[in-house]
C-alpha positions as CSV (number, residue, x, y, z in Angstrom):
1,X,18.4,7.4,13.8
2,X,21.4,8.9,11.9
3,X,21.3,7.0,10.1
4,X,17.4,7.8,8.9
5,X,18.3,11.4,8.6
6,X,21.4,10.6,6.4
7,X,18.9,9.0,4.1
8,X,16.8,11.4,4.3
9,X,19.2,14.2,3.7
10,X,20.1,11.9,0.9
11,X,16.5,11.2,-1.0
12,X,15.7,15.1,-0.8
13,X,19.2,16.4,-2.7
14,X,18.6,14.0,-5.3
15,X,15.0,15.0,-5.9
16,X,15.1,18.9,-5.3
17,X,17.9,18.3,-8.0
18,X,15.3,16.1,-10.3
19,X,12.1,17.8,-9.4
20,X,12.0,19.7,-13.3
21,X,13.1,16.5,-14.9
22,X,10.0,15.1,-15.8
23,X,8.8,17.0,-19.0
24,X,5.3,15.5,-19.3
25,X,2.6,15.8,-16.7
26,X,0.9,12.7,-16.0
27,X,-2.8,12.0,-17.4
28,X,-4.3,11.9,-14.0
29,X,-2.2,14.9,-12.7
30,X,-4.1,17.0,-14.7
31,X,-7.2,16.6,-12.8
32,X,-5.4,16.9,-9.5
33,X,-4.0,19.8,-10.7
34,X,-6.8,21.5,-12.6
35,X,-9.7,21.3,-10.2
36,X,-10.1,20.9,-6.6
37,X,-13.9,19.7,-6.6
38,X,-15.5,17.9,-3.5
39,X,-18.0,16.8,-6.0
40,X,-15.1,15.3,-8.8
41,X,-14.2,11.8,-9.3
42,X,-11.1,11.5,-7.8
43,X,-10.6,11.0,-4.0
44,X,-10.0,14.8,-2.0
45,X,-7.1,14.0,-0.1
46,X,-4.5,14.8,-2.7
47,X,-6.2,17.5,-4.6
48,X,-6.7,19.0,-1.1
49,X,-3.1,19.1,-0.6
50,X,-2.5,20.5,-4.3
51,X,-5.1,23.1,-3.6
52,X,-3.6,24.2,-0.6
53,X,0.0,24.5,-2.0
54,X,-1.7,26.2,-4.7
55,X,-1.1,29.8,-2.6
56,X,2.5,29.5,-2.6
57,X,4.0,28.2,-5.7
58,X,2.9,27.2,-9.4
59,X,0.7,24.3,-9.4
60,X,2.9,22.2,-11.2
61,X,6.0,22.7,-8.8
62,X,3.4,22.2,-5.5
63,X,2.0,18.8,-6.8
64,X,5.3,17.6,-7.5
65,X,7.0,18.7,-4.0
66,X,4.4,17.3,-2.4
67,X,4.6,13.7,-3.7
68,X,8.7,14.3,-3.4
69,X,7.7,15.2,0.3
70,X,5.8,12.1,1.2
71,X,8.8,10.1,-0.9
72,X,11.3,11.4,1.4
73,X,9.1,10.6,4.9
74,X,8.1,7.4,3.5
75,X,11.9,6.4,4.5
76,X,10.8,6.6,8.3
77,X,8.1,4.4,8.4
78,X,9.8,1.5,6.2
79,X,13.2,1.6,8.6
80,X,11.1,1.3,11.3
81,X,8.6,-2.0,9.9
82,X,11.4,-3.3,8.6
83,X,13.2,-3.3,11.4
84,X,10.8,-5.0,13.7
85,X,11.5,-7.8,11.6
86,X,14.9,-7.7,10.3
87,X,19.0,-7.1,11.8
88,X,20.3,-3.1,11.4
89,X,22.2,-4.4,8.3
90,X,19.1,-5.9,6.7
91,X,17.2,-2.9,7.2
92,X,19.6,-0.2,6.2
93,X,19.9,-2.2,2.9
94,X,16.2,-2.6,2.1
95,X,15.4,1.1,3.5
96,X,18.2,2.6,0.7
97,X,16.9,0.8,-2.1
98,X,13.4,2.1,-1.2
99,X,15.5,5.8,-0.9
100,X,17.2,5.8,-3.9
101,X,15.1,3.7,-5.9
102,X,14.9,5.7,-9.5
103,X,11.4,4.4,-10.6
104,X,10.0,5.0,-7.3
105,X,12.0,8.2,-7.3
106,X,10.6,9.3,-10.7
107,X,6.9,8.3,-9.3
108,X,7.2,10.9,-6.2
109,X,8.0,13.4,-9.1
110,X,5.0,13.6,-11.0
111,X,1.8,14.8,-10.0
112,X,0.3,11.2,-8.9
113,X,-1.7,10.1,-5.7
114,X,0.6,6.9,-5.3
115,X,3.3,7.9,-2.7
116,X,1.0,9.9,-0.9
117,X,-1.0,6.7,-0.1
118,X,2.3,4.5,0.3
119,X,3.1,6.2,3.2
120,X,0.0,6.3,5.0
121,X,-0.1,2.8,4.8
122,X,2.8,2.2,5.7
123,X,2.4,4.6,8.9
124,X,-0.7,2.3,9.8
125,X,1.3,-0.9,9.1
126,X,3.5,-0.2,11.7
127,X,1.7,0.9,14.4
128,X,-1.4,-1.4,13.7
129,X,-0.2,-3.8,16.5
130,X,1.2,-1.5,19.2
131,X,-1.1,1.8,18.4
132,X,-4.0,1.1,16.5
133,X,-6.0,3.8,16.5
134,X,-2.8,5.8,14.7
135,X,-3.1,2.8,12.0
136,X,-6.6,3.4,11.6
137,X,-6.5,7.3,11.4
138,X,-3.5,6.6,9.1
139,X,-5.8,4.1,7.1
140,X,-8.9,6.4,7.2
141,X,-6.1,9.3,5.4
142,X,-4.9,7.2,2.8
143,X,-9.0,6.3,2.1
144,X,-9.5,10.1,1.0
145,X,-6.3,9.5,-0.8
146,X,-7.1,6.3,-2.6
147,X,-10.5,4.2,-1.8
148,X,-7.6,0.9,-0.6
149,X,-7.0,2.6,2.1
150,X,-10.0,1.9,3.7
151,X,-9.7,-2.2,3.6
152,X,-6.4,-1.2,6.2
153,X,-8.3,1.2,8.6
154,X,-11.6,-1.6,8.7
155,X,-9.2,-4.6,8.8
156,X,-7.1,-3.1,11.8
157,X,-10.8,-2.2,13.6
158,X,-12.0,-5.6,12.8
159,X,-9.4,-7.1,15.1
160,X,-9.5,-4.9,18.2
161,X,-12.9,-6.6,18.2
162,X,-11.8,-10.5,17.2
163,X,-9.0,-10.0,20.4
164,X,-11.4,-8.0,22.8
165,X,-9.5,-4.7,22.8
166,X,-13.0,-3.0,22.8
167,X,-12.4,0.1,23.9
168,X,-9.7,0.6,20.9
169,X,-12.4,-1.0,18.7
170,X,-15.2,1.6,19.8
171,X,-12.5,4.5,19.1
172,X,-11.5,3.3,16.1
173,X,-15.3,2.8,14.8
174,X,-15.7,6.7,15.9
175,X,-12.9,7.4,13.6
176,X,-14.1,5.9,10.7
177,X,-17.6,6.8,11.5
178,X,-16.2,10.6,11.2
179,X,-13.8,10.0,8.2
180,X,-15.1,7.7,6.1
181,X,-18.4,7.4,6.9
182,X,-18.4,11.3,6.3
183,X,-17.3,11.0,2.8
184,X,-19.3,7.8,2.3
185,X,-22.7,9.7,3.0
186,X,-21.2,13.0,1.2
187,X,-20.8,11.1,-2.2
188,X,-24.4,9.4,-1.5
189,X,-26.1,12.7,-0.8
190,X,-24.1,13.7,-3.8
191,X,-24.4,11.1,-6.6
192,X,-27.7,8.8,-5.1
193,X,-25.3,5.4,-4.6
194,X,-24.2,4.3,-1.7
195,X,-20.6,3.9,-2.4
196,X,-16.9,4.2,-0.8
197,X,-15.2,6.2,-3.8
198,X,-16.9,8.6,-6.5
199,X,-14.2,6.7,-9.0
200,X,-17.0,3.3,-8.7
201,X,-20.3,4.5,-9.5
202,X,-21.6,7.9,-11.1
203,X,-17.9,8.3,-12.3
204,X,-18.0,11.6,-14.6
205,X,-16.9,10.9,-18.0
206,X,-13.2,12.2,-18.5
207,X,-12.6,14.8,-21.7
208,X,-9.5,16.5,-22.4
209,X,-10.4,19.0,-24.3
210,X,-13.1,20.3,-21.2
211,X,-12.3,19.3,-18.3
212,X,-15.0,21.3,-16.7
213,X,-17.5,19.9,-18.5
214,X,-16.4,16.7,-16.8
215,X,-18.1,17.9,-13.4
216,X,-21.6,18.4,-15.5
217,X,-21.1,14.5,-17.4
218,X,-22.1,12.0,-15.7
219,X,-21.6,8.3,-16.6
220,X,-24.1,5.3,-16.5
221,X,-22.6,3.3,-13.1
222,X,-21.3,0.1,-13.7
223,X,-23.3,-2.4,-11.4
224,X,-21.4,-4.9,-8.9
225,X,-22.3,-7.5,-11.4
226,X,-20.7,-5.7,-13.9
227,X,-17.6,-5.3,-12.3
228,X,-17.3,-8.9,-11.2
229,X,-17.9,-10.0,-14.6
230,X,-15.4,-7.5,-15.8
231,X,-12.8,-9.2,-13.0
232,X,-13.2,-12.5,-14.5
233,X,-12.9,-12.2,-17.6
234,X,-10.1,-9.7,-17.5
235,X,-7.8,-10.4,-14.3
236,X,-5.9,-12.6,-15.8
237,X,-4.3,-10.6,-18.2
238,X,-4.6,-7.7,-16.0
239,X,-2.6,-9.6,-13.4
240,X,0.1,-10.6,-15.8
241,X,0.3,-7.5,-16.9
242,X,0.9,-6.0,-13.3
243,X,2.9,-9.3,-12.5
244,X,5.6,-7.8,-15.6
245,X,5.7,-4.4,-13.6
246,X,6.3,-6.0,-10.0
247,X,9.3,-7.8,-12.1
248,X,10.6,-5.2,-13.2
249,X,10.4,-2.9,-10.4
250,X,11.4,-5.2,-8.1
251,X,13.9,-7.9,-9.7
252,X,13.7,-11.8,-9.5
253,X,15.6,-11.8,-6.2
254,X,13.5,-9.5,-4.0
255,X,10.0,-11.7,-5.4
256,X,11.0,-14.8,-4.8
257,X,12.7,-13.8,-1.4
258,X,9.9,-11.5,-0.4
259,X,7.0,-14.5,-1.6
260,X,9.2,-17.0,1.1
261,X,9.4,-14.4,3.7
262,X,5.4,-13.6,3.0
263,X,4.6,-17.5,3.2
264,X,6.1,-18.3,6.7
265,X,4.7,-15.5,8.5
266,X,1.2,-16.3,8.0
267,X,0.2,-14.1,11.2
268,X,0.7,-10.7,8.9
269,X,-1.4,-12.4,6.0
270,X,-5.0,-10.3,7.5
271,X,-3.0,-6.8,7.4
272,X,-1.1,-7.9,3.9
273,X,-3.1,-9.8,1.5
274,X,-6.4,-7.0,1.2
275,X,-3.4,-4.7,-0.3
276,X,-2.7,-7.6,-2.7
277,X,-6.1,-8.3,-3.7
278,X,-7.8,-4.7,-4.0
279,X,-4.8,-3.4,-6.3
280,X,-4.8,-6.8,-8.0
281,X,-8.7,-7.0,-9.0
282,X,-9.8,-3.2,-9.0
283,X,-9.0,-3.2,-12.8
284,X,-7.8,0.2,-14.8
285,X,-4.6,0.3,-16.9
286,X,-1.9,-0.7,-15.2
287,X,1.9,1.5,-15.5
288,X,5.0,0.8,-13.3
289,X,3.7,3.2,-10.5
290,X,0.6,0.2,-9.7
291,X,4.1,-1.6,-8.9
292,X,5.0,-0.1,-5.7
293,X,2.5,-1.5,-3.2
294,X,3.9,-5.0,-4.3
295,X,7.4,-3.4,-3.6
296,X,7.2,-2.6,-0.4
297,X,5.4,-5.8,0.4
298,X,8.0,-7.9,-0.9
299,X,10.7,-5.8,1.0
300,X,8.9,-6.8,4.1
301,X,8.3,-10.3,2.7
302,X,12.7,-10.0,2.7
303,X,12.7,-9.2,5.9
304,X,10.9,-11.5,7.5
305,X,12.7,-14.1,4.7
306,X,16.6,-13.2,6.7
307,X,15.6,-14.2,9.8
308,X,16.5,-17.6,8.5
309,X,20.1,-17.3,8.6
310,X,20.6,-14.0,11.0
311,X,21.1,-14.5,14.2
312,X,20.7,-10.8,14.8
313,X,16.9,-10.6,13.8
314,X,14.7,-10.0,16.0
315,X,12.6,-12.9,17.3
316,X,9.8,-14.6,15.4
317,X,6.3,-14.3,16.4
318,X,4.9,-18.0,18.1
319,X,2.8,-18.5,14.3
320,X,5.9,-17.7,12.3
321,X,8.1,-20.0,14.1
322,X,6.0,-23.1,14.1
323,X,5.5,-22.3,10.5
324,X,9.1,-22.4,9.3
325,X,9.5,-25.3,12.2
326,X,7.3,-27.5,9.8
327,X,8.7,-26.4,6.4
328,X,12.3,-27.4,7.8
329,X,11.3,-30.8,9.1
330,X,9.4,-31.3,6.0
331,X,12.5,-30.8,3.8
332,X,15.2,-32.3,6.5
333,X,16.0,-35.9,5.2
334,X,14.0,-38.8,6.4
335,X,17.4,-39.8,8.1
336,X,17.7,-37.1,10.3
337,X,14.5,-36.2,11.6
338,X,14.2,-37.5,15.5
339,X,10.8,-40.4,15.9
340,X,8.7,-37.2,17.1
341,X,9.3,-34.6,14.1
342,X,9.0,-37.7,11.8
343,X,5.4,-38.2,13.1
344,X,4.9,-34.6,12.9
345,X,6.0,-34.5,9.0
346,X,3.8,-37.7,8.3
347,X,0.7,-36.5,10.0
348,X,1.4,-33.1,7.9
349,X,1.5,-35.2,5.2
350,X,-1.5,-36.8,5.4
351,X,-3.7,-34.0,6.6
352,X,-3.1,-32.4,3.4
């Protein structure tokens, strides 16, 4: 725990000494910043916050500290995750880079949604198996701050139900009902589509020079056809596009680590992979900051990827370890395998 609050400590001198650095406000900040609207296109839970901090301090300074803020607590939950899966050394390693980081620093300085979300997510990634009604409020929080956030509160919900844990279900279908389903009927009531985010359908066309007027424009909604057509014929390039970020973000090392780590734990592939796909396929012009997500992924993917070769990790789930059981009798020579794992590996063989 020291060590946490060292980091801490740590993260907020270097951004209360950065927090003026960034010259330009971002595109998107300037609708968080300029209107607070229940009825604009952006998500509320941000521009709530903005709003709020709005009676204290210059608007500007107020967005900024509190995406610095949610930087700084955003070290909690990833020491704790990543601890559940790695040794203290593995985790204090990971847990600075995501503290000192200077791109994700620089993000959690301008006035963007992105950390904000991050750490809810993260909050319901690690409580999603012990408390998961916490995971699913946390999920339901980060879907006012950006719609992805919902596919983590309903995933988490889905599962109470799949292992019988109805009574955690029935709660966390109250939640939901209350959060999102709030906001869901809201924006119908509102716009005439039933939809989970104002930014999908009815989206108000953005001007700079009125941004007011933006509240009074409204946009013909693309159709679900539309935007599967759209997906096809531009994910690829979107996804290399966003593939060049996570590279650069992240470095060759903590991919290909993090993609090994990701691969022999199939049990965390339902709470993982909607994060993958949603920021993947949702479309928009990608910048470094769509990086992030992927980020902290992978740095779980490492996690899990060093229990390999340290002793001191915590054990592997019953899924993980037959998982890497088969991919080291798979690669063990033919010479060295005992009559039953050589049986095993052929019938793997063969099956696929």
């Amino acid at each position: 725990m020291r060590f946490v609050i060292g980091l801490i400590v740590l993260s907020a001198i270097l951004r209360i000494v950065h927090i003026n650095d960034c010259a330009l406000i971002d595109y998107d900040g300037t609708y968080y910043l300029r209107y607070f609207n229940w009825d604009g296109p952006f998500p509320p839970g941000y521009p709530l916050l903005v709003e709020v901090g709005k009676l204290f301090a210059d608007e500007i300074f107020v967005a900024r500290a509190i995406s610095s803020l949610f930087g700084i607590l955003l070290i909690i939950p990833t020491f704790y995750v990543l601890k559940r899966y790695s040794s203290l050394t593995v985790t204090v390693v990971l847990t600075t880079i995501v503290a000192v980081h200077p791109v994700l620093m620089r993000v959690s300085l301008q006035e963007l949604s992105d950390v904000p979300y991050i750490f809810f997510w993260m909050l319901g990634f690690l409580f999603y198996k012990q408390r998961p009604v916490i995971a699913i409020v946390s999920g339901s929080v980060a879907y006012l701050i950006r719609p992805e956030g919902l596919l983590l509160a309903a995933f988490v919900t889905v599962s109470l139900f799949f292992t019988k844990k109805y009574h955690s279900g029935v709660v966390g279908l109250a939640v939901m009902g209350v959060i999102v389903g709030g906001f869901v009927l809201y924006n119908y009531q509102r716009t005439g589509d039933l939809t989970v985010s104002s930014k999908m359908t009815n989206q108000p066309v953005f001007s700079i020079e009125n941004w007011r007027a933006n509240e009074l424009t409204i946009d013909k909604p693309a159709s679900w056809d539309e935007f599967i057509e759209n997906t096809i014929n531009d994910g690829p390039t979107r996804l290399k596009v966003l593939g060049g970020y996570i590279l650069q973000v992240s470095g060759w090392p903590i991919v290909l680590v993090g993609l090994i780590g990701l691969v022999e734990n199939p049990s965390i592939y339902w709470i993982i992979l909607p994060q993958f796909l949603m920021m993947a396929f949702k479309g928009g012009n990608y910048s470094l900051r769509y990086a992030f997500p992927y980020f902290i992924v992978l740095l779980i993917g490492v996690a899990l990827a060093s229990r390999r070769f340290d002793a001191k990790a915590p054990p592997m789930d019953r899924r993980a370890k037959k998982s890497l059981n088969k991919a080291r009798i798979a690669t063990r020579p033919a010479s060295k395998q005992t009559s039953t794992e050589a049986f095993a590996n052929s019938s793997i063989v063969n099956v696929h």
